[in-house]
FIKOL-641866 format. One line per 2 residues: their letters; for each residue x, y, z of C-alpha. Coordinates in steps of 0.02 Angstrom, whole numbers. Layout:
# residues N
A> X/Y/Z; ...
# end
This chain:
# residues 116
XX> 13062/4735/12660; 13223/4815/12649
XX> 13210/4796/12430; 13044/4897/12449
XX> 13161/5039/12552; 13275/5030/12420
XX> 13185/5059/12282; 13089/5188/12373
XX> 13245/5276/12410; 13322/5285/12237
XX> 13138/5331/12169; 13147/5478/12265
XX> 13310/5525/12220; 13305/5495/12045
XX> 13136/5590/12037; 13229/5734/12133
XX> 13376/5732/12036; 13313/5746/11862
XX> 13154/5847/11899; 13025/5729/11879
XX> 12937/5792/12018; 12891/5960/11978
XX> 12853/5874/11790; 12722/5775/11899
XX> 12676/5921/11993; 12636/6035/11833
XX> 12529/5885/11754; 12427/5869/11915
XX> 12405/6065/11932; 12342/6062/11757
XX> 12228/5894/11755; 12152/6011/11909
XX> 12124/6149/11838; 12042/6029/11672
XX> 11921/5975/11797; 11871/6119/11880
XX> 11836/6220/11692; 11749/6068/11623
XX> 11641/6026/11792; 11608/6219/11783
XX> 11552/6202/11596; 11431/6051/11625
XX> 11364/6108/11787; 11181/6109/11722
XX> 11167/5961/11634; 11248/5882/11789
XX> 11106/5976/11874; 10983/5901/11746
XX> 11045/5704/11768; 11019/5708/11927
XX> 10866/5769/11942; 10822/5677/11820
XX> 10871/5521/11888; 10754/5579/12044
XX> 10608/5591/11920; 10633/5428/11860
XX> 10639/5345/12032; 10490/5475/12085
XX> 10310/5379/12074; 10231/5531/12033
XX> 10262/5598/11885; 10236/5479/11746
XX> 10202/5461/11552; 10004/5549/11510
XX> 10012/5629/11662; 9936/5829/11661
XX> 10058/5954/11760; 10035/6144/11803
XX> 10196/6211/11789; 10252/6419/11794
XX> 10053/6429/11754; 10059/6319/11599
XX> 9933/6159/11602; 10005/6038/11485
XX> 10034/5848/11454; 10187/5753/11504
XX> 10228/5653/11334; 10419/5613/11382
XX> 10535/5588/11525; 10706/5595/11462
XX> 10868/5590/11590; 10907/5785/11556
XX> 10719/5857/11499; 10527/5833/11500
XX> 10441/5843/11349; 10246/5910/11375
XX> 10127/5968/11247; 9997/6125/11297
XX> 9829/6111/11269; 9830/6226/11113
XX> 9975/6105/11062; 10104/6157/11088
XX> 10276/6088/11141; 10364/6121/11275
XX> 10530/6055/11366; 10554/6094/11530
XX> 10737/6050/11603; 10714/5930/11734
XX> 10797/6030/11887; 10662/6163/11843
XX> 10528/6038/11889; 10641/5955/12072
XX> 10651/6151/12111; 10517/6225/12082
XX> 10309/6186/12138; 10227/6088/12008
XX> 10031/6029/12019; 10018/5854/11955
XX> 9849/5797/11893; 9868/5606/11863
XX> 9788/5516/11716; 9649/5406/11759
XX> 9739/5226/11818; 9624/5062/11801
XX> 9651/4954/11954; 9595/4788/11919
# end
């Protein structure tokens, strides 16, 4: 117990004698501020993984599927962890980010489902 005091001791001193403190201070600041300007920078697709992790977990919305969304029909033809791919019915393709669809009211017309 006492060696662990020890070593603490001269840690500390050393570290306060030769700076290495305020070294580890400045690389902490700046790791920090790394974090905070790339979290800022992927805030969306963060936004779009987890809702589209929800989507995946969610029952509801699956593969064939026909949605009304922002007063488009169209066809779900992929779920994908940051989009949804759909096709209109003139046939066109859309993708719709997926926090669009966990925000905002979307009408979900299921394909038919055989139950056997």
């Amino acid at each position: 117990m006492l060696l662990i005091f020890i070593t603490l001791g001269e840690a500390i001193y050393l570290g306060t004698t030769f700076g290495l403190f305020d070294l580890a201070l400045e690389v902490i600041t700046s790791i920090g501020a790394a974090a905070v300007v790339i979290g800022i920078a992927l805030q969306n697709q963060l936004k779009n993984i987890i809702s589209g992790i929800g989507i995946f977990l969610n029952p509801q919305i699956n593969v064939g599927d026909k949605i009304e969304f922002d007063y488009v029909r169209c066809q779900i033809t992929g779920l994908h962890l940051t989009k949804v791919v759909a096709v209109t019915n003139d046939g066109s393709k859309i993708i719709i980010p997926n926090h669009k669809l966990s925000e905002e009211m979307v009408e979900i017309f299921p394909k038919k489902r055989h139950v056997s």
